[in-house]
C-alpha positions in Angstrom: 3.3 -13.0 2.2 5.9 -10.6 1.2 9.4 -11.9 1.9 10.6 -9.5 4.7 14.8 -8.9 5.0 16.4 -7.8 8.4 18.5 -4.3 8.2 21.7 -6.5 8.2 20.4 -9.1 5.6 20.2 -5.8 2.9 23.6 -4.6 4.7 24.8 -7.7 2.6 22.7 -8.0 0.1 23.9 -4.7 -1.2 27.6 -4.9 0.4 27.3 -1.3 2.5 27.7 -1.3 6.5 24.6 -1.6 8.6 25.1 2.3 9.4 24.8 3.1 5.8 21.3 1.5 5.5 20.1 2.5 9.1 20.9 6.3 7.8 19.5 5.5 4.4 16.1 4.2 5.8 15.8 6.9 8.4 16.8 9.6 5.4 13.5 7.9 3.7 16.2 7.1 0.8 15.7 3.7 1.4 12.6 2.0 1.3 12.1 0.4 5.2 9.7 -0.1 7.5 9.7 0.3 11.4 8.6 -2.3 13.6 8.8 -1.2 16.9 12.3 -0.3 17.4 13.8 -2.5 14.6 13.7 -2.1 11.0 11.9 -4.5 8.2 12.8 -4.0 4.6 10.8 -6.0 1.6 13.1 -7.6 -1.0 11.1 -6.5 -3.9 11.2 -2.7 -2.7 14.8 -3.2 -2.2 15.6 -5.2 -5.8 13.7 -2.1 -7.0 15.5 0.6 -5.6 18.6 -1.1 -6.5 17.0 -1.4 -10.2 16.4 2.7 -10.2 18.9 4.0 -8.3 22.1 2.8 -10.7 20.5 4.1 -14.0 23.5 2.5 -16.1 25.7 4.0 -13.6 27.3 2.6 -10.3 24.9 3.1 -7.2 27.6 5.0 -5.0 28.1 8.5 -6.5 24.9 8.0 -9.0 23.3 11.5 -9.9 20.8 12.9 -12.6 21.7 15.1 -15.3 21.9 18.2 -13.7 24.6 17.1 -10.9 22.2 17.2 -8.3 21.5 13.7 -6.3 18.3 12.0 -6.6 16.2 10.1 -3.9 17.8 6.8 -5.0 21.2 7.7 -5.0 23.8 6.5 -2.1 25.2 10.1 -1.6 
């Protein structure tokens, strides 16, 4: 079984308030899953999208080369 984090376990795992990655996951710029009312997120997905969103480059304020933001990004 996949190892399954709570919205506030990846609130600290990646150091960003719980608002941050409730508006992230319901944006579909995080990847989550919605159980009932409450959100599930699985640590791989989430050590990958860590992995892609920083692209050599800090995760808040990351965009591609043409200035606009991608999917991963924080902003």
């Amino acid at each position: 079984m996949k190892d399954l984090l709570t919205l506030s376990e990846v609130s600290t795992f990646l150091k960003v308030p719980k608002s941050t990655i409730y508006k992230l996951a319901r944006e579909r710029r995080l990847p989550g899953h919605k159980v009932g009312k409450h959100w599930r997120f699985v640590r791989e997905e989430i050590e990958a999208w860590v992995q892609n969103a920083g692209g050599g480059e800090a995760l808040v304020g990351a965009a591609s080369g043409n200035g606009s933001h991608d999917r991963y990004s924080l902003n």
